[in-house]
C-alpha positions in Angstrom: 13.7 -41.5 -27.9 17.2 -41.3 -26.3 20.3 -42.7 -28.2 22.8 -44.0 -26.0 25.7 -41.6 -24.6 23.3 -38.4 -25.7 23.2 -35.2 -23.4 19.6 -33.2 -22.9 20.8 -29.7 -22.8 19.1 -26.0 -22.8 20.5 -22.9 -23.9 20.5 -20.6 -21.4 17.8 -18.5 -23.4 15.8 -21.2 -23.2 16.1 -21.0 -19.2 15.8 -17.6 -18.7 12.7 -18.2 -20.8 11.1 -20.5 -18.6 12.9 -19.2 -15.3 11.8 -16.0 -15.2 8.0 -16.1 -15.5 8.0 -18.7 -12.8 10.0 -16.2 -10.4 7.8 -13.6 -11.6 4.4 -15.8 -11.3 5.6 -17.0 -8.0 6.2 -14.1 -6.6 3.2 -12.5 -7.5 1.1 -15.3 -5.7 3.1 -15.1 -2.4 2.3 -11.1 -2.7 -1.2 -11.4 -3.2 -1.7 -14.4 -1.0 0.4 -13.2 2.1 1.0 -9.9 1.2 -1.6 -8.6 4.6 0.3 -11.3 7.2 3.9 -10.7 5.6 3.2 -6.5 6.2 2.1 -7.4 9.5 5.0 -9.5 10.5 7.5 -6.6 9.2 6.0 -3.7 11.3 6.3 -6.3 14.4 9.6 -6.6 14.1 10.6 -3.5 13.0 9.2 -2.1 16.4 10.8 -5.1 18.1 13.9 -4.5 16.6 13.3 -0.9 17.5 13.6 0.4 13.5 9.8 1.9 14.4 8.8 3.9 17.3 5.0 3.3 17.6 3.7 0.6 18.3 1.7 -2.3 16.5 -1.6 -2.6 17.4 -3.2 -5.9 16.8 -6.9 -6.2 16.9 -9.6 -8.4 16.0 -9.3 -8.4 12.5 -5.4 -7.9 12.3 -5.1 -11.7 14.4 -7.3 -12.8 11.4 -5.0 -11.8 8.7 -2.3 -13.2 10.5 -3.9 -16.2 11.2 -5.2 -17.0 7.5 -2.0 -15.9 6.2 -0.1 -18.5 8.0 -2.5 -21.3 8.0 -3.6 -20.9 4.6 -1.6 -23.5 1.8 -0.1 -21.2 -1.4 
């Protein structure tokens, strides 16, 4: 029950408590989840951008990561 003219507050403890195992936890999810299409998408654009000098070679089964990486809901 709220009085009238009451605050809710946290201590910042108390977020850093709750804050950080959800960056962690999230963070872990988008690595395992996407971790194959986001590697992908870095060596293509680190050749594009010219950062690597040989080139990306996308088969069968690399179009298959990508494309379950990005279609796939977290």
């Amino acid at each position: 029950m709220l009085f009238p003219n009451t605050e809710v507050l946290m201590r910042p403890v108390d977020k850093l408590m709750s804050g950080i195992p959800a960056v962690v936890t999230g963070a872990l999810l988008v690595s395992t989840k996407l971790g194959g299409t986001l590697l992908l998408c870095v060596a293509l654009a680190g050749f594009r951008l010219g950062l690597r000098r040989e080139p990306v070679l996308l088969d069968q089964a690399a179009w298959l990561a990508l494309g379950l990486g990005l279609g796939r809901r977290v």
